[in-house]
VMD Tcl script that draws the C-alpha trace (Angstrom):
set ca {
  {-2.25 2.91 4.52}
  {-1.63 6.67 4.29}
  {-4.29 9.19 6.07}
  {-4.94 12.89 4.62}
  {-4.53 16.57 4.81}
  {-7.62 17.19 6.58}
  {-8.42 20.85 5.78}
  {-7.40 20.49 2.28}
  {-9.26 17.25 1.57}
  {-12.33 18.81 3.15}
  {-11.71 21.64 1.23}
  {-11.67 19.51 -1.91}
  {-14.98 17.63 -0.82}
  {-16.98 20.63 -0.65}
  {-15.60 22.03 -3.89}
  {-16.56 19.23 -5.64}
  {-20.18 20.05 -4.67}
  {-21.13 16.34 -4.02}
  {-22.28 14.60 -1.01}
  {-20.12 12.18 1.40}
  {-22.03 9.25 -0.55}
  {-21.58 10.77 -4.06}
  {-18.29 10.44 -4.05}
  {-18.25 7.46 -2.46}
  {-20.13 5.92 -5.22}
  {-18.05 7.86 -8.21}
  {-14.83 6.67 -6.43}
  {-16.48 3.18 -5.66}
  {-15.71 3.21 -2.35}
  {-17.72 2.74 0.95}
  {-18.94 5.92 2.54}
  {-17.18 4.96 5.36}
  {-14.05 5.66 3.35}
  {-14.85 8.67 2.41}
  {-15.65 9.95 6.39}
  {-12.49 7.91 7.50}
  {-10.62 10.55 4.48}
  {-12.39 13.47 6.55}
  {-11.71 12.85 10.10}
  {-8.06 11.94 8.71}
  {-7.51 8.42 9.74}
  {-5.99 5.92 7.59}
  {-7.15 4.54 5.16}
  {-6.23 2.18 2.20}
  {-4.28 3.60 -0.68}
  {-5.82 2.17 -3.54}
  {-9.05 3.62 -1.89}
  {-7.53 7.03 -1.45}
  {-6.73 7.36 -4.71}
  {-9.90 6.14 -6.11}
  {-12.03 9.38 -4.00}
  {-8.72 11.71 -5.28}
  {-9.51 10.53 -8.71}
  {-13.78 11.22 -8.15}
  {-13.00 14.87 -6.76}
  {-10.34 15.38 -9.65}
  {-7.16 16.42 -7.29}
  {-3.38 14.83 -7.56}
  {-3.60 12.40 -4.60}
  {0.37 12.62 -3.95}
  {-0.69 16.58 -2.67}
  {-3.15 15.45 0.14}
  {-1.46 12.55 2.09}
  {-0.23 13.70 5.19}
  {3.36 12.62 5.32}
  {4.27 14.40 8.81}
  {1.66 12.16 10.25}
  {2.68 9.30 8.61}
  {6.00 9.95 9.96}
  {4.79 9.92 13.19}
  {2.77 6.94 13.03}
  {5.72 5.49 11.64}
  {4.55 4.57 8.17}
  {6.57 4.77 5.10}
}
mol new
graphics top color blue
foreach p $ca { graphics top sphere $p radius 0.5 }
foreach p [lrange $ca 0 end-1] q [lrange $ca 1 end] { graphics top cylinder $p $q radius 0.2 }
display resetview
């Protein structure tokens, strides 16, 4: 599980110029995935990478590792 950099992945969602459920459904993902990305929370990787891929951005740049730190994930 690894949760993102909220203003940057927010700032990648809007640049991409596609609603939460577009990219949803270009990253085949729920929508609910694609909030969870928003608000931060964790969420799975393979599913992170999969709405990283849909918005075109390097996924490894918008995971939040201080959080994960603190959460104590790896």
């Amino acid at each position: 599980m690894v949760c993102a950099k909220v203003n940057q992945i927010i700032a990648a969602m809007t640049a991409s110029c596609m609603s939460p459920k577009e990219i949803a459904e270009a990253a085949d993902v729920s929508v609910n995935t694609v909030y969870r990305m928003r608000r931060g929370y964790m969420v799975k990787m393979d599913c992170f990478g999969k709405v990283c891929r849909a918005l075109g951005i390097e996924a490894e740049s918008y995971i939040d590792y201080d959080r994960l730190k603190q959460r104590g994930g790896k």
